[in-house]
C-alpha positions in Angstrom: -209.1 16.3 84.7 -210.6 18.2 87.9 -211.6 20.6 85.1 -213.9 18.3 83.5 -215.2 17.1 86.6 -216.3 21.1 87.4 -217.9 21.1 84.2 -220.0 17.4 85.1 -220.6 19.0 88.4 -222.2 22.3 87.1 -224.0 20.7 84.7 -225.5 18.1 86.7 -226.4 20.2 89.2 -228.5 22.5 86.8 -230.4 19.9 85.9 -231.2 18.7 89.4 -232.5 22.0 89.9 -234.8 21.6 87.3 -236.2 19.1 88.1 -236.3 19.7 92.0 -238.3 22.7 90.3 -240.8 20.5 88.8 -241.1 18.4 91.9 -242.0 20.8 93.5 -244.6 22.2 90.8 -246.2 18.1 90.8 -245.8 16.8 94.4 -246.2 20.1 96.7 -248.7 22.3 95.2 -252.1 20.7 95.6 -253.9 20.3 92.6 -257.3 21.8 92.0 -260.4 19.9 91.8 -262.8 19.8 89.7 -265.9 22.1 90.3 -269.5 21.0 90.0 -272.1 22.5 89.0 -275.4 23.2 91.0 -278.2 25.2 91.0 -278.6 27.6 93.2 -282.6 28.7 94.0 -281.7 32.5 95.0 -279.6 34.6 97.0 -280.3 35.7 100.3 -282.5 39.1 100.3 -279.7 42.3 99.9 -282.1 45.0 100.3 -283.4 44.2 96.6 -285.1 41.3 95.0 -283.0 38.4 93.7 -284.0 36.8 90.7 -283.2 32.6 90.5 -279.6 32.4 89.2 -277.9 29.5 87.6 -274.1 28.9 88.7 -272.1 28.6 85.8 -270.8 25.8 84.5 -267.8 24.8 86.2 -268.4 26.6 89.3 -269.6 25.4 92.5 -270.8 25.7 96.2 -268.6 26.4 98.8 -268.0 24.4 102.2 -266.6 27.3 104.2 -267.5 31.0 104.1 -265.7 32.5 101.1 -265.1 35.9 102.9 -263.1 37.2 105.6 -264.7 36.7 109.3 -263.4 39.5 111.4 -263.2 39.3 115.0 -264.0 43.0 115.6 -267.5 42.3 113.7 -268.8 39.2 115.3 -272.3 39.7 114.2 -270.9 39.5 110.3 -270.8 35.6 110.1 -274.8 35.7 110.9 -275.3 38.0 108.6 -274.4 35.2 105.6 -276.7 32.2 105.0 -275.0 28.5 103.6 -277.3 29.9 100.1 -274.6 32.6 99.3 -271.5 31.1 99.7 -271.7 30.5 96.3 -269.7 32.0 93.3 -272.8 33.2 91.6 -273.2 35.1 88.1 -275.7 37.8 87.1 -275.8 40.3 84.6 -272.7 40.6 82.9 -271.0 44.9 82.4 -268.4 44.5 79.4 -265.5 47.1 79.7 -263.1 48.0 77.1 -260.0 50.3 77.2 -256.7 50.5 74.9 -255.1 47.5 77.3 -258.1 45.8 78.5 -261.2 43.4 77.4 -263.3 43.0 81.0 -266.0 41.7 82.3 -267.7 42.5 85.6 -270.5 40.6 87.0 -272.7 42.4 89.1 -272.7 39.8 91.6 -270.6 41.7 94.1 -269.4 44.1 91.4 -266.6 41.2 91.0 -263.5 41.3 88.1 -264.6 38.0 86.7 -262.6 38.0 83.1 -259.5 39.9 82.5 -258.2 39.8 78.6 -255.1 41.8 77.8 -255.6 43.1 74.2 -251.3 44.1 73.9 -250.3 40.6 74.8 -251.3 37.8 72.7 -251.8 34.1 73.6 -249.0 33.5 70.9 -247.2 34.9 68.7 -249.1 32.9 65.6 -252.1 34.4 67.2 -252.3 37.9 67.4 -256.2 38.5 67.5 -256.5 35.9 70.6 -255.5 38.4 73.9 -254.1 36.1 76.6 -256.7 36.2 79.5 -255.3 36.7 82.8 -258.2 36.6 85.1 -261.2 33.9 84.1 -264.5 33.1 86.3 -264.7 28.8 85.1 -262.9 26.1 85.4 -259.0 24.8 86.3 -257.9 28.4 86.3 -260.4 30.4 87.8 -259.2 33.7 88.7 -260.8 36.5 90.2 -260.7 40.1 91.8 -263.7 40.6 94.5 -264.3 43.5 97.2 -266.9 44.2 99.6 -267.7 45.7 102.6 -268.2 44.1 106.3 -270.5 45.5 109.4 -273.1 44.3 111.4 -275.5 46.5 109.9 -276.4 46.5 106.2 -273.4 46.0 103.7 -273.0 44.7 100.3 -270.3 41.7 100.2 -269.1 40.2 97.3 -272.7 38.1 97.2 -274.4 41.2 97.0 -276.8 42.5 93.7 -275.4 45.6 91.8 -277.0 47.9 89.4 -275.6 49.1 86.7 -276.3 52.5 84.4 -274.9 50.4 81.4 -273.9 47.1 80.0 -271.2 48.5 77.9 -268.4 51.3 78.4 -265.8 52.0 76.3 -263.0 54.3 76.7 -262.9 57.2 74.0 -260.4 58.0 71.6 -260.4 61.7 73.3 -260.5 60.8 77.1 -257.7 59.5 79.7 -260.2 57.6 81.7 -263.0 55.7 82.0 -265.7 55.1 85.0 -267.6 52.2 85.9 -270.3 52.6 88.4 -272.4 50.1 90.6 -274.8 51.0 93.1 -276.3 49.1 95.7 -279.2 50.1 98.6 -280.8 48.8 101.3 -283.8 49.2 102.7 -282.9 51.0 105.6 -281.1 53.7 103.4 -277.6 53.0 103.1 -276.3 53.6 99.8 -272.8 52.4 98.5 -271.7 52.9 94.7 -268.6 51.0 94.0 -266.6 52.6 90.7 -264.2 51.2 89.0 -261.8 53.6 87.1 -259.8 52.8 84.1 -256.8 55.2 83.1 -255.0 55.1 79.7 -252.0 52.7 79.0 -252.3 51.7 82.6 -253.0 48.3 84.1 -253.6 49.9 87.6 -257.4 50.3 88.6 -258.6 52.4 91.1 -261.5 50.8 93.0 -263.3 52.9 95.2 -266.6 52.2 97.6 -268.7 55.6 98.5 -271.1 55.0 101.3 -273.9 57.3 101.9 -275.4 57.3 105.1 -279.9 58.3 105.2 -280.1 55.3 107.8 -280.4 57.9 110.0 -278.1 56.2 112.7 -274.3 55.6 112.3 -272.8 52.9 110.0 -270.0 51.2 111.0 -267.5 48.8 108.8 -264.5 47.4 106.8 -264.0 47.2 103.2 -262.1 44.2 102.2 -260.8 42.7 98.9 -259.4 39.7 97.9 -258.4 36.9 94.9 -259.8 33.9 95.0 -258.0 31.4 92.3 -257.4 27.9 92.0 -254.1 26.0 92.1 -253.9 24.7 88.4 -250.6 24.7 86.9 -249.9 27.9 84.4 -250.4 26.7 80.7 -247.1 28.1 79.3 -245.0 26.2 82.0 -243.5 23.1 80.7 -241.5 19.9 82.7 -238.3 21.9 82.0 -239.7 25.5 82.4 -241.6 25.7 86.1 -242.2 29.2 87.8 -243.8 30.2 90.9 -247.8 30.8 90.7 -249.4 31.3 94.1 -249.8 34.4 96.6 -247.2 36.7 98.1 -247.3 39.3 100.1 -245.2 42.6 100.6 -244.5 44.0 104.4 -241.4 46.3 105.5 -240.6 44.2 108.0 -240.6 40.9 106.2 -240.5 42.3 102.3 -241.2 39.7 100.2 -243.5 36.7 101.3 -244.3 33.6 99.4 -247.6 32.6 100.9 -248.1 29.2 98.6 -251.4 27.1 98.2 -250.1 24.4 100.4 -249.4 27.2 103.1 -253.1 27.9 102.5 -254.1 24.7 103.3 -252.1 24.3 106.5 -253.3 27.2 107.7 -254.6 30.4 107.6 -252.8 33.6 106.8 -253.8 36.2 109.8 -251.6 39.3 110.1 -251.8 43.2 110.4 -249.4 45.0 108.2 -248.7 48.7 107.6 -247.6 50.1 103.6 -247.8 46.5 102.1 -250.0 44.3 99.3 -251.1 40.9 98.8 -250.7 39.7 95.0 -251.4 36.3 92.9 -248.2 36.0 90.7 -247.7 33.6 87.9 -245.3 33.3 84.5 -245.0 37.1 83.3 -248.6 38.6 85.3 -249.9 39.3 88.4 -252.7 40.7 89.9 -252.0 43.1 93.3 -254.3 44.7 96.0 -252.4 47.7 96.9 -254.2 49.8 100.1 -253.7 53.4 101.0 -250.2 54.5 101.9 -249.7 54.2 105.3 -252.9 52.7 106.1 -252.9 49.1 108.5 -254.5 46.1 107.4 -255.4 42.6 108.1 -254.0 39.6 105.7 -255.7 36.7 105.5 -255.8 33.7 103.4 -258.4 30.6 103.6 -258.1 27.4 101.5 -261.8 26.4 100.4 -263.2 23.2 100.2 -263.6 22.9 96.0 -260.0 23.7 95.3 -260.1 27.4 95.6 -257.8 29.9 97.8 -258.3 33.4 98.5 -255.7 36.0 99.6 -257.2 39.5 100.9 -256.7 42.5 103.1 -259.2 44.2 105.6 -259.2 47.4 106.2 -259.6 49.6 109.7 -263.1 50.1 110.9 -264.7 53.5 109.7 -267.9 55.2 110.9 -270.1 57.4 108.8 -271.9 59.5 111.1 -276.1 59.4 110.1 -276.7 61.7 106.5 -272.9 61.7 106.0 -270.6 59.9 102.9 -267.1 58.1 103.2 -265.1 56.5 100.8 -263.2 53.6 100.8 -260.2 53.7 97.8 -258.0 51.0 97.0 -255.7 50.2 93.8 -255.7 47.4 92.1 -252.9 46.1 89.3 -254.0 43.4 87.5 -251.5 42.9 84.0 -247.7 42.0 83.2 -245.0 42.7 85.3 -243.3 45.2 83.7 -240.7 46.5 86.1 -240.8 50.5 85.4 -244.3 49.8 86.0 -244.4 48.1 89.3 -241.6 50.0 91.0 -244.0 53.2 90.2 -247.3 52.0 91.9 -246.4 50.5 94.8 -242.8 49.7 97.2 -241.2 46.1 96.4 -244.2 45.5 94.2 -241.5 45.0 91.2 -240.2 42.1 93.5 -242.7 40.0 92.2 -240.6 39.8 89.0 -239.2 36.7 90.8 -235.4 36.0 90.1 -234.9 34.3 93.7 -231.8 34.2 95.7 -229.7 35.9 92.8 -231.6 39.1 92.5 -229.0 41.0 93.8 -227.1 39.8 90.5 -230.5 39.5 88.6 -231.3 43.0 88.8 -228.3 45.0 86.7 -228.1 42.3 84.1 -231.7 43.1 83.2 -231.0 46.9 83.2 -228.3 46.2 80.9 -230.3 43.8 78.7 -232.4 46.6 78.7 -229.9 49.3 77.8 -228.9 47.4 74.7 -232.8 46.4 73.7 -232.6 50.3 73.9 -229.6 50.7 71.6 -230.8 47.7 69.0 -234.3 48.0 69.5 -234.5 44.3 69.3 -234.3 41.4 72.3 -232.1 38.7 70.4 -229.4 41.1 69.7 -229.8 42.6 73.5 -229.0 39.0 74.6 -226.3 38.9 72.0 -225.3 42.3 73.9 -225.2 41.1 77.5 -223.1 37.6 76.4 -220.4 40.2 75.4 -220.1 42.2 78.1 -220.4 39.3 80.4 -217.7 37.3 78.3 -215.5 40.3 78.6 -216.2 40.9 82.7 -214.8 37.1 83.1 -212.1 37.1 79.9 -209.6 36.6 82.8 -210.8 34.4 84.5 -211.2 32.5 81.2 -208.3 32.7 80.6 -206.8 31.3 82.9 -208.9 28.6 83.0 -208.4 27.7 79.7 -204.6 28.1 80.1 -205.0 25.5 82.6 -206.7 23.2 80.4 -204.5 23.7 77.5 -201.6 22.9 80.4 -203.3 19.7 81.2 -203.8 18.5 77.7 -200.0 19.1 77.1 -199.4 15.9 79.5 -202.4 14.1 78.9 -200.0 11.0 77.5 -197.8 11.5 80.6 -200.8 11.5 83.1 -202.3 8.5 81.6 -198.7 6.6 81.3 -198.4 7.4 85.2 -202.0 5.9 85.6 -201.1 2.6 83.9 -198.3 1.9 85.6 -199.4 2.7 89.0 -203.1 1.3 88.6 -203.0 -1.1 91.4 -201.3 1.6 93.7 -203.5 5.1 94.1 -200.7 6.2 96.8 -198.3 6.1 94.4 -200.2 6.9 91.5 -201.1 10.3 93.4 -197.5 10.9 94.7 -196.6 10.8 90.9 -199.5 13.3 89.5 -198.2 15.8 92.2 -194.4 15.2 90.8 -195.5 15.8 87.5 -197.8 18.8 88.5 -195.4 20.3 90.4 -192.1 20.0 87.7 -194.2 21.5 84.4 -195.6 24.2 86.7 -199.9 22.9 86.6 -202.2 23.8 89.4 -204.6 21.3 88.4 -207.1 23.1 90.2 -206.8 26.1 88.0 -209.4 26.2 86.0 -212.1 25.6 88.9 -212.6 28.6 90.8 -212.9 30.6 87.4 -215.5 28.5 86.7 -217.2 28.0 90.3 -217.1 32.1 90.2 -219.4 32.7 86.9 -221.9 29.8 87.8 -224.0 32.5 90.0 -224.1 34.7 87.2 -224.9 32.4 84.7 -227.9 31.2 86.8 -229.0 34.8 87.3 -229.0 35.6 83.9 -231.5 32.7 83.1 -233.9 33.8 85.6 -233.3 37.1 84.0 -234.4 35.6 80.6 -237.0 33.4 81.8 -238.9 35.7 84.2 -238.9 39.0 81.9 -242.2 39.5 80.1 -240.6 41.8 77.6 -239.4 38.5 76.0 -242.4 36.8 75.8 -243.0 36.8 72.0 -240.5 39.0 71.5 -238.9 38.7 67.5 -235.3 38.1 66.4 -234.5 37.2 63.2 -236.1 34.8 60.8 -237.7 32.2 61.9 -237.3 33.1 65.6 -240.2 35.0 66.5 -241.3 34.0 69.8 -237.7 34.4 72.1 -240.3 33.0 74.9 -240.8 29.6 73.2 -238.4 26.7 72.0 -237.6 27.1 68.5 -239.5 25.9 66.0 -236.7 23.9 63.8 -234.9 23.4 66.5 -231.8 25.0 64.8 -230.4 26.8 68.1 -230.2 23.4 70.4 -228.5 21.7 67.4 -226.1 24.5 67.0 -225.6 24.3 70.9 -224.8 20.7 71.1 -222.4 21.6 67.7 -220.5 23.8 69.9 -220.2 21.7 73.1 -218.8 19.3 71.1 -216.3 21.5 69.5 -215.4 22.5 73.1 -214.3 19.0 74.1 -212.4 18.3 70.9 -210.2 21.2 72.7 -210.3 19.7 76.1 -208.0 17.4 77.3 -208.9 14.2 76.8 -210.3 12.3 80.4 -207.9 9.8 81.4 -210.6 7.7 83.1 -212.8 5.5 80.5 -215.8 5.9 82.2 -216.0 9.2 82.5 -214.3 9.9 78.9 -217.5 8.1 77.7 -219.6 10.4 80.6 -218.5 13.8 78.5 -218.7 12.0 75.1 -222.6 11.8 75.6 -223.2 15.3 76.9 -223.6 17.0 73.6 -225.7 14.5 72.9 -227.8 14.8 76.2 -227.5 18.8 75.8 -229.5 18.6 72.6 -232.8 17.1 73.0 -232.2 19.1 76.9 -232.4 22.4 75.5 -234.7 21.6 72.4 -237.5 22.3 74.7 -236.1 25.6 76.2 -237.1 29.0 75.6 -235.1 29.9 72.8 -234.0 33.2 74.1 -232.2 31.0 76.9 -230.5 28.9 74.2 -229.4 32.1 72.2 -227.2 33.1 74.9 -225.7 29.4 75.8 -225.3 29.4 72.0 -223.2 32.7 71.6 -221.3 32.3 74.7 -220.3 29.1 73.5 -219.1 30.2 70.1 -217.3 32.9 71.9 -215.3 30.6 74.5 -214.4 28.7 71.3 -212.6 31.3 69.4 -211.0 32.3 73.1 -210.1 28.8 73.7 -208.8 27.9 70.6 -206.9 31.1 70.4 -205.0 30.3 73.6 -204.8 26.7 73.2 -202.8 27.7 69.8 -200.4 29.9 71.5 -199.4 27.7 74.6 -199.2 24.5 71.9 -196.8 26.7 70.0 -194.9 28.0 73.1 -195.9 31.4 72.6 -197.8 32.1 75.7 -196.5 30.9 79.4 -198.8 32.3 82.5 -198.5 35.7 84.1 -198.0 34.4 87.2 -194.8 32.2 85.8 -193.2 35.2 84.5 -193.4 36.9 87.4 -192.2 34.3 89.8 -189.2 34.0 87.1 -188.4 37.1 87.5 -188.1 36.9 91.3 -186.3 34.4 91.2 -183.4 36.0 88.6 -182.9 38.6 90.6 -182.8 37.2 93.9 -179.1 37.9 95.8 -177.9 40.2 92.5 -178.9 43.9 93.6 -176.5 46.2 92.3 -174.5 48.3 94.6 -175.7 51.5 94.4 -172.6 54.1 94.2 -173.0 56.5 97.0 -173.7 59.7 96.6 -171.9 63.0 96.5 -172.6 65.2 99.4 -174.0 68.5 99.4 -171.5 71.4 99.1 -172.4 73.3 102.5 -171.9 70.1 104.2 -168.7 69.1 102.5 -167.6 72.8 103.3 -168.5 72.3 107.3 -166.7 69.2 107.6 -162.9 70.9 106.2 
């Protein structure tokens, strides 16, 4: 019976850490707010004329400075009038490579819409690129970098020009450059370029200043996300994952900086060989510095529901009719993990598999081995339940061996309970006489069990955090191993098998919670109807495959073919305790036989 309480226990603890997941995702984020929409008259002069702009709609004013203020440069916050601490929009720059659709605006040379051409919205909707980063709305999302100093600087209000409107990256070429330039009046130049590479999410953005002032500049470049809290659109109650900042140092590794650590308070730390990122279900976008280079981290939670997350660089001078240029990387797509781990340390930690990464970590590469081998996801999961069925077959075992043990004296167990109901003292002393004389640990078949629950929970992160699922095809009707299914033919085939699995366990003496595990199939059902049906595959198969494992020792112990190991052994101890054959002595050797005459 302590068997199926294990199997209550695990299973109502999974759910409770679902929804203690969801709680989290309703109650502890904040939740954005809605953005107005004003008009703003014109920016503040930037060493060029500013035409009267119109703030989008959905996009509002700003009750706090929407930029880092560093205390090195205190003459920076003067610098900035209430007007532009605004998310303005000017002239749009369209960009197009083989992995991206973009658009800057030349407002602060800002990333204002990210579409990923290789990765659909869905599966039914192939022409429709999911769009990662978006200027409007409940999930604004947005790249911006600028430069600080006392003198003349273009932030992320500033006016760019552009030699285009639209670039496109040629069949023939491996990159592609986007340039903005900006000048003041006193003759500092600074051309910020974006540069686009070939079947690579990772953009190198670089800020050139040239120095006619004819005095020395001093500065910082900085760059940060700004995004709002609203919940990722492919979560779901069942299905929450982590969407908010993190950042990457060597002496903390990986940092969860959430929104509601925004709003408490500010982020304000210098860290060598790190990144700040905004992760969410499958993509992230990541400011990676210069190797070795020191920053300052900061985060600031603004008054219309935004947050940004940034980095400052070290103060540089450019000496009068000299250039310098500030380079910085940023990866803004899907978190693929060969990927990641080759632009930047720990960056492939935002693949988030929590606590169990440790065991996350080699069941993906082997998920990936066999995705190798059958060039298809389904039958990788297929794949990984086999080898993970065969790792534990022991253990198995032997819990099912315990089971089939305990369902032998089911009738005796509840025959003790009758009689003894109004006596638990006695009623235990029994069990434990009956335990003991047909040989049952009724503990058995717990620490088996207790054993593969961290791997089991590791493997779903594995399957739920992996973007190389997401729309990834099985077999007919399956086509999307990132969504539930369809006909819901998986969750009826895993409630099919959990009920099979009980009509082989023995029975639960206790009527309550006989009617308790008698629901659970049931419950199971419409539970996994809405998960992703990659998740339910492998529950599905590992199921079938405890079945015929089950079944087959369940048959053998009914027929008295199969006692445990452990038994035998202890049997044969036992026989031969106190009957060790003398063991004739042995003849001695001739030179010493000869010595002794």
């Amino acid at each position: 019976m302590d068997n199926q309480r294990t199997i209550l226990f695990f299973v109502l603890s999974f759910i409770l850490l679902l929804i203690w997941q969801a709680w989290q995702e309703d109650y502890v984020r904040p939740q954005a707010t809605p953005i107005s929409t004003p008009v703003i008259s014109a920016l503040p002069d930037q060493g060029r004329s500013a035409a009267p702009l119109v703030v989008p709609q959905g996009q509002a004013g700003i009750a706090v400075q929407d930029r880092p203020e560093m205390s090195s440069t205190p003459a920076v916050a003067a610098t900035v009038s209430p007007m532009s601490q605004v998310l303005n929009s000017d002239k749009r720059i369209y960009v197009r490579t083989d992995l991206y659709d973009i658009e800057i605006d030349t407002v602060g040379g800002d990333l204002r819409k990210v579409n990923l051409l290789t990765y659909p919205i869905t599966a039914d909707r192939p022409d429709i690129p999911f769009s990662l980063m978006e200027d409007k709305g409940f999930r604004l999302f947005i790249a911006q970098s600028g430069l600080l100093s006392a003198s003349s600087a273009p932030d992320h209000h500033a006016i760019y020009e552009a030699e285009q409107q639209d670039y496109t990256l040629a069949d023939d070429s491996s990159e592609l450059k986007v340039p903005l330039r900006w000048v003041s009046e006193d003759g500092i130049t600074v051309i910020k370029t974006y540069t686009f590479k070939r079947d690579s999410f990772l953009i190198e953005v670089d800020h050139q200043i040239i120095n006619n002032s004819g005095k020395p500049w001093r500065g910082h470049q900085y760059r940060q996300f700004q995004r709002t809290a609203a919940a990722d659109s492919e979560s779901s109650f069942f299905i929450h994952t982590y969407t908010g900042g993190v950042i990457f140092s060597e002496e903390e590794s990986y940092e969860k900086i959430h929104f509601s650590d925004m709003e408490d308070e500010n982020l304000a730390r210098d860290i060598s060989n790190g990144w700040a990122a905004i992760i969410q279900h499958y993509f992230v976008g990541a400011w990676i510095p210069n190797k070795g280079e020191t920053n300052h981290y900061y985060s600031k939670a603004l008054d219309d529901g935004r947050y940004t997350l940034g980095l400052v660089s070290p103060e540089v001078e450019v000496e009068a009719g000299a250039t310098n240029t500030f380079v910085s990387q940023l990866y803004v797509g899907a978190k693929i993990q060969e990927r990641l781990e080759a632009v930047a340390d720990g960056l492939v930690l935002t693949v988030d598999y929590g606590i169990l990464t440790l065991i996350a970590e080699p069941l993906f590469w082997l998920l990936s081995f066999f995705h190798d081998l059958f060039g298809n996801w389904g039958w990788a999961i297929i794949g990984v339940t086999l080898v993970i069925k065969l790792v534990f077959y022991k253990l198995s075992e032997k819990s099912y061996r315990s089971m089939a043990n305990m369902r032998k004296v089911t009738p005796k167990i509840t025959a003790i309970r009758e009689r003894y109901i109004d006596d638990r003292q006695r009623m235990s002393k029994a069990m434990m006489e009956l335990y003991k004389k047909e040989k049952i640990n009724p503990m058995g078949g717990c620490l088996p069990m207790l054993v593969q629950i961290p791997v089991f929970i590791a493997l779903y992160w594995v399957l739920l955090e992996s973007v190389e699922l997401r729309q990834a095809d099985f077999i007919f009707w399956l086509n999307d191993l990132s969504t539930k299914d369809p006909f819901y033919v998986l969750p009826l085939l895993m409630g099919l098998t959990m009920y099979i699995q009980q009509q082989l366990n023995p029975k639960p003496p206790d009527p309550m919670q006989a009617k308790i595990m008698a629901a659970l199939p049931f419950i199971f059902t419409l539970f996994f109807a809405f998960f992703p049906s990659g998740l339910v595959l492998y529950w599905v198969v590992n199921a079938i495959l405890s079945i015929l494992q089950q079944w087959y020792i369940t048959r053998r112990i009914d027929m008295g073919l199969d006692n445990d190991d452990d038994d035998k052994k202890k049997d044969k101890k036992v026989k031969g305790k106190g009957k060790k054959p003398k063991e004739k002595p042995k003849p001695l050797p001739k030179a010493i036989e000869a010595s002794s005459d």
